[in-house]
N, C-alpha and C positions, 0 to 999 in steps of 0.2 A: 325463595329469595327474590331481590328485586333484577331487573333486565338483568344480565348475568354479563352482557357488555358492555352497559355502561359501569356495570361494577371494576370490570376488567380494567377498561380504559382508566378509570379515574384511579383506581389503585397503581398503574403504570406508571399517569402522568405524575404523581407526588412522588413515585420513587424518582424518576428524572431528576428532580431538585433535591436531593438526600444526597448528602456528600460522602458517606463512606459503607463500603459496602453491610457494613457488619449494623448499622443506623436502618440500611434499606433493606436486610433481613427482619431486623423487631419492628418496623411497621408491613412490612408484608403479612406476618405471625397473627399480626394484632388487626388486621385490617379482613383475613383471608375468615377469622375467628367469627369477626362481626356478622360478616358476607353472609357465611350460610349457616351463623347461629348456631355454631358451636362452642362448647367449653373448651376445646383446647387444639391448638395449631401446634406442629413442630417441625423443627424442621432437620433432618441427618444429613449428614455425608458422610462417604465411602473416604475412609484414610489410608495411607499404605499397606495398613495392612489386613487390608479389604472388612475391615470394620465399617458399624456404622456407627460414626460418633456424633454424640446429640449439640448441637450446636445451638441451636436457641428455641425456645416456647412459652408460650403464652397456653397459662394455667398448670402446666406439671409444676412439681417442686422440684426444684434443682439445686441442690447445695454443693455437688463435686461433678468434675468430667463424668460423663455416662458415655460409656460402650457396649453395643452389642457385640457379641461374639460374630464374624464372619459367619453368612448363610442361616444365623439363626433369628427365631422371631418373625411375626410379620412384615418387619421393616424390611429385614433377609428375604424374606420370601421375594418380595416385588423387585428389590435390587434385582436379586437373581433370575427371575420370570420376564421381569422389563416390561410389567403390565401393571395395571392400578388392582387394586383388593379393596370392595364394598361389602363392611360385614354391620348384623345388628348386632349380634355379641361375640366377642372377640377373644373373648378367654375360652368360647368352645372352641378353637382350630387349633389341631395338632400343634402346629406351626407356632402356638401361643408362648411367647418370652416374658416373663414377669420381671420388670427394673428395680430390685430394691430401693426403696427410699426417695420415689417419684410422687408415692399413693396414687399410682396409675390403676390400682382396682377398684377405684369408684368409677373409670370410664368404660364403659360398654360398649359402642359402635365403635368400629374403626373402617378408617377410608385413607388408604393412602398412594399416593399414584409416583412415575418415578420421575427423578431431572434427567434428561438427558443430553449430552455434548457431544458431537462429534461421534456418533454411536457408541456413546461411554455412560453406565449409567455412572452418574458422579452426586444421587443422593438421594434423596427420598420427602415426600413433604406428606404428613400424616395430621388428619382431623381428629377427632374422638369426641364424645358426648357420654353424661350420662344415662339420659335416653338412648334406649335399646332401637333402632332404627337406624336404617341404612340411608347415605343421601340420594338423593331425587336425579334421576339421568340428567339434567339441568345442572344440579351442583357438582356433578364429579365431570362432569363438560366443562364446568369453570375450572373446575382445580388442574384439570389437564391442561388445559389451554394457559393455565396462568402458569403452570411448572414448567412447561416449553421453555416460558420467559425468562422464568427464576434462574433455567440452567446456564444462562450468561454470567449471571452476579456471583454464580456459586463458586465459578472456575476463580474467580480474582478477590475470594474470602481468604483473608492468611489462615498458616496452620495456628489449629489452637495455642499452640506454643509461643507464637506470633502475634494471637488478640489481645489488644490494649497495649503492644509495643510498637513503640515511633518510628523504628529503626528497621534496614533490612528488610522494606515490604516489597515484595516480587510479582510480578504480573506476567503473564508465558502470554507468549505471540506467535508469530510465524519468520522463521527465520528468512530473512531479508538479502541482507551486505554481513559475511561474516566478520569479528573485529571487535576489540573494544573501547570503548568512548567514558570519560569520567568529565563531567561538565554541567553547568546550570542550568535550569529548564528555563527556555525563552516560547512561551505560548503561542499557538498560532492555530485560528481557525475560534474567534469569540463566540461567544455566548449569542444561540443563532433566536432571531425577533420569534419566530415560530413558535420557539417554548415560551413565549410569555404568556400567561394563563390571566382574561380579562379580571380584575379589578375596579369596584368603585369605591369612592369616598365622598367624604362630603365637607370636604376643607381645599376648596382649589386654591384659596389664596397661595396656601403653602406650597401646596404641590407646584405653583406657576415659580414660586422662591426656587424651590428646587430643581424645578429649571434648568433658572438663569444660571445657577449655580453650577449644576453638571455641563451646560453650555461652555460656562468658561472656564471646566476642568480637561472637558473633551480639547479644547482650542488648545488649553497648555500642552497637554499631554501630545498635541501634534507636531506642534514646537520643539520639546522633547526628544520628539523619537527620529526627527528631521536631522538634530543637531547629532544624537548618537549614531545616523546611517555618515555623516560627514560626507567625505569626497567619495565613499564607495556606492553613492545612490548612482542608479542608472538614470536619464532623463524620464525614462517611462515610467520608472517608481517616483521621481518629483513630482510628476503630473497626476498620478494620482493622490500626491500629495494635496497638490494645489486643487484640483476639485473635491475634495475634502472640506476644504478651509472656505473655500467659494457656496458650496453647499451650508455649512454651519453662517455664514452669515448673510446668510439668503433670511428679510425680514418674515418673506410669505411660511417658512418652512415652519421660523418658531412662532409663529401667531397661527397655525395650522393644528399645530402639537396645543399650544393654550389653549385651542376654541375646544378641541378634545377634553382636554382635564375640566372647562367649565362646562362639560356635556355631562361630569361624572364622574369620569373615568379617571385612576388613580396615574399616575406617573409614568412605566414603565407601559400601561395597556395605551395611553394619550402619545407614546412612544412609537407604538409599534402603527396602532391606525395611523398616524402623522407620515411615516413614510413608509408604509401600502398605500396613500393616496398619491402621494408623488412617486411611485417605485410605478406603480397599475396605468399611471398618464404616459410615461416613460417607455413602458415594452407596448404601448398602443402603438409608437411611432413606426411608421415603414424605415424609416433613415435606418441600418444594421447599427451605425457609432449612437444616435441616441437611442435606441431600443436598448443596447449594451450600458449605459447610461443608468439603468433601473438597475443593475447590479452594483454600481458607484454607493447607489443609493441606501442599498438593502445591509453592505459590507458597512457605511457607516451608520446606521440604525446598528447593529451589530455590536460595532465598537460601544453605544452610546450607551446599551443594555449593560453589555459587561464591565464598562465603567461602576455606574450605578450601581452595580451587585459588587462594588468593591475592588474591581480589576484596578483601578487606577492607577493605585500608588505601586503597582509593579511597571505600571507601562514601561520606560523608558529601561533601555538593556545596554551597557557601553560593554562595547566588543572587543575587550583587553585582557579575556581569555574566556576558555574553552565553552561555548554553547550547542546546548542539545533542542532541537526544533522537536514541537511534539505537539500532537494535533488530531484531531479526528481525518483531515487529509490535510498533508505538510503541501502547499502548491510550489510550485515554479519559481514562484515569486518569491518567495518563503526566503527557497532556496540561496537566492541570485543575491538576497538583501544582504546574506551574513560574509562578509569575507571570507576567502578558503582556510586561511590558517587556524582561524576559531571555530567554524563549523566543525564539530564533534563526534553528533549524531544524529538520529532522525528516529522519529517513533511514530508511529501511526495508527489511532485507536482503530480503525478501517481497513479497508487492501490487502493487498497478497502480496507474494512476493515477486509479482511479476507485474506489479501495477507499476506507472508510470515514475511515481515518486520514487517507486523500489529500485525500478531501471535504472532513473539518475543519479539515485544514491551508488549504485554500485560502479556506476562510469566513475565517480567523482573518488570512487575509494572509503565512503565513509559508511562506516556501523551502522547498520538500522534494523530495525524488527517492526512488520507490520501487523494491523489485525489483533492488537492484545484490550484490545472491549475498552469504553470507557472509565478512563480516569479522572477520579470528579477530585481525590485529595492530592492534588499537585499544583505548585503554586508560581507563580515565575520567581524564577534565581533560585526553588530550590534544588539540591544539588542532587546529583542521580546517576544511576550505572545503566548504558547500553552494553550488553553482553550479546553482541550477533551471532557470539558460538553456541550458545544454549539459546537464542531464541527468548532471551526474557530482559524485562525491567528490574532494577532495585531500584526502589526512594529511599532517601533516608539512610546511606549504608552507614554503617560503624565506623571508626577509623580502623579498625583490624580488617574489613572487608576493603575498604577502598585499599589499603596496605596490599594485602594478597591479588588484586587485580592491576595493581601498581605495578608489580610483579611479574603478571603473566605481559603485560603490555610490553616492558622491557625483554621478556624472552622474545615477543613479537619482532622486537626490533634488533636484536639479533639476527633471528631469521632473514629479514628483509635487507638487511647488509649484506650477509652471504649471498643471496640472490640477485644481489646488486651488481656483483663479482660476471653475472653470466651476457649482463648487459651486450655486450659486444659479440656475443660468442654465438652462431646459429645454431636454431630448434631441428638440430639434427637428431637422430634416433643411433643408437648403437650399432645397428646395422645400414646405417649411410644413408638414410631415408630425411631427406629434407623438408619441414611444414613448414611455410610464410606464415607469421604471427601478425596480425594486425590491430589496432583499436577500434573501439568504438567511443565517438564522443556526439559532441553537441554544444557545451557550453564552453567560450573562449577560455575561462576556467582550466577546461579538463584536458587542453591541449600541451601544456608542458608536462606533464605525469606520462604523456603517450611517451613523447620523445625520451625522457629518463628514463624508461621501463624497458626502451628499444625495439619499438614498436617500429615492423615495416613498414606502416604505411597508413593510410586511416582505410578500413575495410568499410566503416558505417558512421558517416555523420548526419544525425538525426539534424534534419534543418528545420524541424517545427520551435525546435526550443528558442530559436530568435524569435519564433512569431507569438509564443507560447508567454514568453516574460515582457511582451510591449502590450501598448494598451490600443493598439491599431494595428493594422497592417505593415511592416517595414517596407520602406522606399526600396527601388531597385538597387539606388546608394549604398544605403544603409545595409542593403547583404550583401554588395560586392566588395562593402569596406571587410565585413563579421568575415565573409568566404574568403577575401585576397590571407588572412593572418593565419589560414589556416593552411592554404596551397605553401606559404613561404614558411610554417614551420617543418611541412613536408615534403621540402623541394627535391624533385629527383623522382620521389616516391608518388606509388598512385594514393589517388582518395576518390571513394566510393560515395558521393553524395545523394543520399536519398531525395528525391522531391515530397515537397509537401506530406505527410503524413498525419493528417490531424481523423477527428471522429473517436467511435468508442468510447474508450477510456483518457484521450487525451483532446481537453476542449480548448477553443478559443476563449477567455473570457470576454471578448469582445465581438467574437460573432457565434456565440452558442448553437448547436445543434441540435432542435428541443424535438419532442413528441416522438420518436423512434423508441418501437416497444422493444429491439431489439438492434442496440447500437454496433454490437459486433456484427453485425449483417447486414447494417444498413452504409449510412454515406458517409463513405473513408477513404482514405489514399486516394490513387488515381480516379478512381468513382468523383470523388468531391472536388478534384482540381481540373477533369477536364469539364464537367460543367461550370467551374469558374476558370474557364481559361486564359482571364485576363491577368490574373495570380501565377498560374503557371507558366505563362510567357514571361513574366518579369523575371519570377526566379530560374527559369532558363538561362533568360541573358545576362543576368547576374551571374550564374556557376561561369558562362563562356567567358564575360569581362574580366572575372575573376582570376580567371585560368589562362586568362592572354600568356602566350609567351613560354608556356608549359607545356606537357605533354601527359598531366595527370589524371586530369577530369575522367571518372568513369561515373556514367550517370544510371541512380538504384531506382527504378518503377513498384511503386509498394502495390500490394493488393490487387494484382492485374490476374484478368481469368477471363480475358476476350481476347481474338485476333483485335478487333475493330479498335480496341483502346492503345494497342500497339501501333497501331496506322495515324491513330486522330495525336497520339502522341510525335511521331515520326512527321508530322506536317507541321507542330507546332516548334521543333527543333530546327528543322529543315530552316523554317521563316525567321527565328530566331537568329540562328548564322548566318542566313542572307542581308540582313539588316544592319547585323552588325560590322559583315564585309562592306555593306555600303557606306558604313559610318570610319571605310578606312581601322579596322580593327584584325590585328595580328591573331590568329589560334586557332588550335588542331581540330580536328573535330571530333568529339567524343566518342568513348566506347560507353554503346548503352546498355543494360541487361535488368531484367526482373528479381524480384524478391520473389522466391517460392514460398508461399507459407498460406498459399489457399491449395486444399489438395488437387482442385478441378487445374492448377497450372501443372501438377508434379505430367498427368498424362496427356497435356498440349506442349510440355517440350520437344519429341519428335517436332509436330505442326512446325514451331515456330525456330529452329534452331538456326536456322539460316538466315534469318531475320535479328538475331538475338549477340552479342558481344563475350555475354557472361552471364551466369545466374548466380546469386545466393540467395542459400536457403535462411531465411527467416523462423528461426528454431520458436520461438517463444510463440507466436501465430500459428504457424505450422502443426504445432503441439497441441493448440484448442482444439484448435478445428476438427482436427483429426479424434479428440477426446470427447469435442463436445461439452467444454468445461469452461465455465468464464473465469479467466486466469485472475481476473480483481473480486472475486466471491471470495472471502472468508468460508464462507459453509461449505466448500467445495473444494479451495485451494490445499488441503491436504491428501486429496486426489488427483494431482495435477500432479506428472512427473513426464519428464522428455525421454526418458530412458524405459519408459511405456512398450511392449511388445507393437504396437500398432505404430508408433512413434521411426523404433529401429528400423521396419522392415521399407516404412516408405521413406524415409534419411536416404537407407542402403538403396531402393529402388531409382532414389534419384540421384545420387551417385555413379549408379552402372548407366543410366541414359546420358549422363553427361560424357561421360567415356567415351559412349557409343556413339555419339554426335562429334566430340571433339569441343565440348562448349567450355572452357574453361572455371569450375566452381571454388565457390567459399562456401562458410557457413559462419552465421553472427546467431546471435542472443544467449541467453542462460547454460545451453546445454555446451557453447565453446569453452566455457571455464570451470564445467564440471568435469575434476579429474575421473569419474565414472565414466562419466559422457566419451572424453578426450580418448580413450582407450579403444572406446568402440570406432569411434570415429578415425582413428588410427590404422587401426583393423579394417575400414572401408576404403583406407587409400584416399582420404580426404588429405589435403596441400596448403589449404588455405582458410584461417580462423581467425577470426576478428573478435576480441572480449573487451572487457573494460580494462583499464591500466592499470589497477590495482594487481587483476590476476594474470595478468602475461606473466609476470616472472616464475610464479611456479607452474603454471602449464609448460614455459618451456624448458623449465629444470626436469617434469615429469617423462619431457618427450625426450630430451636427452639419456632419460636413463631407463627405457624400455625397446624391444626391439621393435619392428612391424610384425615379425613374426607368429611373435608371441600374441599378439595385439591380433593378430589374424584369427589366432584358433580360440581366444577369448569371444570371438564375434563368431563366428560359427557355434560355440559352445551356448552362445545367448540367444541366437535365431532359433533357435530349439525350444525356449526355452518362454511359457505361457502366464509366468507370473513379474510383473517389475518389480516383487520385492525379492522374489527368487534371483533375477539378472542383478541387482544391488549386491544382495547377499554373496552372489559367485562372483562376482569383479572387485571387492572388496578383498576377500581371501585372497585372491590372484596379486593384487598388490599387497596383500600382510607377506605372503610367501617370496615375493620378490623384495621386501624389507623398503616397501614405497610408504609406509603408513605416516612414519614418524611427519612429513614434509604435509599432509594431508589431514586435516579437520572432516572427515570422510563425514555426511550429514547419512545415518544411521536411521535417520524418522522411520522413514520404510521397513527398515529391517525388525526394526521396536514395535511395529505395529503387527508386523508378520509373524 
């Protein structure tokens, strides 16, 4: 065969532009045939009931479903082995299955290697030939390498039952924000310049028509979608409005893009070089705001692509009910554009359930599922199911399906009544043991759900999300106005303000963190703010100005694992108060404490306690580190669980230091509003949890109706105890038998896999 990668590549890149998957199976079939010159490609999957059913080929005859029997046949065989099978005649192995009514006895070699997902074989992809001969360690290197690939497309093929129906198509993801959402798909994250695959022609006139044309379809469409965001645009989303509009009628841009098309080059390819030339001038600049600028640039090349490919006539989304945001990654911005009342759901072809988007999503209360692979057949406005209790998509439901989830929504909201009821009442335990429930927020949004939900206090407010949805740095102004609405919805009560917390997985769009082969290790939190510590002084003196006159302010240090960053931090406070007393300025001065969620802090707590306010633990950080698991991997996130044997014992560890010191702790992220979690944590004599405001009310209906006791010898019972799906499986029961289930969507993953 020929280069066996560029075969690979080019067969990738055309499935890319195939809009459905069952389209991007019969040219793979038909493509894989060509490659290594065979008579016939097929391709199986494993169905419930561990059959392998023939799902498409190029060259068998096919007139009805074909099944093999479970385990038998060669196709069985490899399912079962998990290994490929290179034969030159195929009808001598034991193992040999004859398919009536295929005339599969005219082919002789057989070569078939498996799909794999998630350690699941989920199918099989088989060659054959009349010629007796087996393929060449070169072609079954291809077939392996390209079946890795295939095993993505294969998870989001409907059941046969389902192909060539419009209706009820389902896509599994990774459970998110539990919940569900019925509402119309509003797109987000276009059609990226990258995929455009060069093109030439040799008719520029036209192409320069088409143009003008898309030019002044783009400019309407901006108009549009200006007039649908109405009063709820932020200034920061205007401005990127208006450098949009300023860019499109920039003359150099579109006589850039022309000179291209008379070079050749067809429409979309005179597209994308037009602005890689100004995108590549743009990130030369030292200035951080016009380096940032190349992405203005790139975002609308983007749009202008997926115009062109027909986006247009959906662009514009008027926000007068319910929208579901879905995207390869839903941003910040995404988020902030839709009004609370209409945002529905979020879906995300990418991420885990602990990426950024997923965090916001679950502050905010709303459905999402990440991670469920590209969706190429979904269109804006059409309509759709987020189901965050199973973890999956429907397009397209029935009216009998959207009926029956109509349904469960309504029992939802039952439930949330009665839970309503407890608003007032504290997260005591049956045996007199009292937890502080607090929120976690970020967006001015998500601050009236804390207070409804009757939240003590704000335990965690992410302050990057102001800087996260502007297109620059916010004034000192500007966050002591965002920080004063929040001290005065929690007046009395403390709030736990984090500083700065960007890096990783959560970027500046406007000052990027590029070239780290390894962002979880590199420049974050306190790392990235005291080398910019002209950033961290401001929002210093903003949490103080803010706080004038209170006694709330408890200030969170993310990512600290030095004494010296406690010190260079303690100087830049100190000058901050001084300044501001100079400036004739009333207020307390804060209590400060770290986020534990690098392991090397859990054993410098001794060191630093006497220097220290408070700690909490940062469960979702905490949890990596400790696992060694990038919590936004898809490949990995069904590995990733906080109730981890490694996870409990250092939680519990830094629990008894805090005791021992007298330091007083909380605990925030994912594992505070897993009723699992909440049990153990119970059991460890933990006081203080800060979750999103969705889930305070059944956390603290679950603490009401458990003892500590009980909760004690459930954690002893777990410390023992070398499997996390074993500790699921045993804290699960422990709540069936105490009659907690019913209040509890218990997430089972674990136990399903064990």
């Amino acid at each position: 065969m020929k280069d066996p990668m560029l075969e690979l590549t080019h067969i990738l890149q055309a499935v890319s532009f195939i809009d459905t998957p069952q389209q991007q199976i019969r040219f793979i079939v038909d493509s894989v045939s060509a490659a290594v010159n065979r008579d016939v490609c097929s391709l199986y999957r494993v169905n419930t009931k561990h059959e392998m059913e023939l799902l498409i080929s190029h060259g068998l005859q096919v007139n009805q479903p074909i099944c093999i029997p479970a385990g038998k046949g060669l196709v069985g065989l490899v399912a079962k082995e998990r290994h490929g099978l290179n034969l030159a005649i195929a009808s001598a192995q034991s193992a040999y299955f004859y398919v009536q009514g295929t005339k599969e006895e005219q082919f002789n070699s057989f070569c078939g290697v498996p799909l794999v997902h998630h350690g699941e074989v989920v199918g099989v992809l088989v060659v054959q030939n009349k010629k007796a001969q087996v393929l060449s360690e070169q072609e079954e290197a291809f077939l392996l390498t390209l079946a890795a690939q295939l095993a993505f497309i294969m998870v989001n093929i409907p059941k046969s039952h389902d192909i060539g129906v419009k209706q009820n198509i389902r896509y599994k993801g990774i459970k998110s924000v539990e919940g569900i959402a019925l509402g119309k798909a509003l797109l987000c994250g276009l059609t990226q310049l990258s995929e455009v695959v060069d093109v030439h022609n040799d008719k520029p006139q036209e192409s320069v028509q088409e143009w003008q044309k898309l030019l002044s379809q783009v400019q309407d469409d901006l108009i549009n979608e200006q007039k649908s965001l109405g009063d709820n645009m932020s200034p920061s989303i205007c401005s990127i409005f208006d450098a949009y509009h300023l860019l499109l009628s920039d003359v150099v841009l579109s006589e850039k893009i022309e000179e291209y098309i008379y070079d050749g080059f067809a429409l979309p390819s005179a597209i994308k070089h037009g602005i890689y030339f100004f995108a590549n001038h743009f990130k030369k600049m030292a200035d951080p705001y016009l380096n940032a600028r190349a992405e203005d640039i790139i975002h609308l090349g983007n749009k202008l692509i997926h115009i062109w490919k027909g986006g247009g006539k959906h662009a514009s989304v008027e926000h007068k009910s319910p929208v579901i945001l879905i995207g390869a990654q839903v941003s910040v911005s995404d988020i902030a554009s839709i009004p609370s009342e209409f945002l529905a759901g979020i879906i995300c072809f990418e991420g885990s359930s602990l990426s950024h988007t997923s965090i916001l999503a679950n502050a905010m209360g709303i459905p999402a599922v990440m991670g469920i692979g590209q969706i190429k057949n979904v269109d804006m406005h059409d309509f759709m199911i987020v189901d965050g209790n199973e973890a999956q998509v429907i397009l397209q439901p029935s009216a009998l399906l959207k009926k029956a989830y109509k349904r469960l929504i309504r029992q939802e909201q039952k439930v949330t009544i009665k839970l309503h009821s407890l608003k007032t009442l504290a997260a005591i335990t049956l045996d007199h043991y009292e937890v502080e429930l607090l929120t976690n927020t970020g967006l001015l949004a998500d601050i009236t759900p804390g207070v409804k939900s009757g939240a003590q206090g704000v335990g965690l407010y992410r302050t990057e999300i102001p800087f996260m949805v502007g297109d620059s740095f916010p004034s000192e102004d500007e966050q002591v106005r965002v920080y004063r609405r929040v001290f005065e919805a929690y007046e009395g009560k403390p709030v736990y303000m984090r500083t700065l917390d960007i890096g990783g997985d959560k970027q500046l769009p406007y000052f990027p963190i590029r070239h780290e082969d390894n962002p979880a290790l590199g420049w974050r939190g306190i790392r990235f703010t005291l080398d910019n510590i002209q950033l961290l002084m401001t929002q210093v003196r903003a949490m103080l100005r803010a706080s004038s006159g209170m006694k709330s302010l408890h200030i969170l240090l993310p990512m600290v694992t030095s004494s010296h960053e406690l010190t260079q931090f303690s100087i830049v406070l100190k000058d901050a108060y001084t300044q501001l007393q100079a400036d004739g300025l009333s207020m307390h001065w804060p209590k400060v404490g770290i986020m534990i969620e690098v392991p090397a802090a859990v054993s410098q707590i001794p060191l630093w306690a006497n220097r220290l306010d408070f700690i909490s633990i940062g469960s979702n950080d905490l949890s990596q580190y400790l696992l060694a698991l990038d919590r936004n991997n898809p490949h990995v996130a069904d590995r990733y669980d906080h109730v981890h044997p490694a996870v409990i014992h250092e939680v519990y560890r830094t629990v008894q230091l805090a005791k021992q010191y007298q330091l007083p702790l909380s605990l925030c992220g994912e594992m505070a509003s897993d009723p699992i979690a909440v049990v153990l944590l119970m059991g460890m004599g933990i006081q203080r949890l800060s979750m999103s405001a969705a889930k305070l009310p059944r956390i603290k209906w679950l603490i009401r109706n458990i003892e500590v006791q009980w909760a004690q010898q459930i954690l002893a019972d777990c410390l023992l105890l070398d499997d996390v799906d074993d500790i699921r499986c045993h804290i699960q029961q422990a709540m069936k038998d105490k009659g907690l289930q019913d209040m509890f969507k218990i997430d089972d993953r674990k136990m399903k896999r064990g």
